[in-house]
N, C-alpha and C positions, 0 to 999 in steps of 0.2 A: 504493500500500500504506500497509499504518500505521506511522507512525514514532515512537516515545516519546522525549522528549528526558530524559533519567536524569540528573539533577544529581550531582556526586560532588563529596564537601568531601578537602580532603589533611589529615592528620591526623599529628601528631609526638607524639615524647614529651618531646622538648627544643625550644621554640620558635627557639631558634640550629640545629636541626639542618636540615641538605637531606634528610634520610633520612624524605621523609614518605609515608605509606599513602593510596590511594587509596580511598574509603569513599564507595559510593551512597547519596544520601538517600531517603528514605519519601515517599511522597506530599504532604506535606504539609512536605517539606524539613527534616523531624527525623531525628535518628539515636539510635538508642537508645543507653540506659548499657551493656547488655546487651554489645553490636555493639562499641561500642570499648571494653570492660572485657572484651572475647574478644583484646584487641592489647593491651593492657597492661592486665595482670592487677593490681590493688590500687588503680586508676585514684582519684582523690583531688580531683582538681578540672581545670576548662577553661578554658583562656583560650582565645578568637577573635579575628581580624583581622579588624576593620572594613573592606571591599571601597572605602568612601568615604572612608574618611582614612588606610587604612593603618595604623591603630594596635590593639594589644593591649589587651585589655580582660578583664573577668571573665563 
């Protein structure tokens, strides 16, 4: 059968929180403003974690 592998990034509103959202990406491994401005409403800016050094970034 066919099996789609569905990327999901975890998603906080405090980077020191554990309390984070589980969010599928697009096709193309984007996630709309949209999509997580529906989980926190006034959303204002992102930081991400580099998967290769573990650090926070803009």
């Amino acid at each position: 059968g066919y099996f789609s592998m569905t990327m999901n990034i975890y998603v906080a509103q405090d980077i020191d929180s554990n309390d984070a959202l589980q969010v599928a990406v697009r096709a193309d491994n984007s996630v709309s403003y949209e999509t997580l401005n529906g989980f926190f409403s006034g959303l204002s800016g992102l930081k991400y974690k580099d998967p290769n050094t573990n650090v926070w970034t803009w």
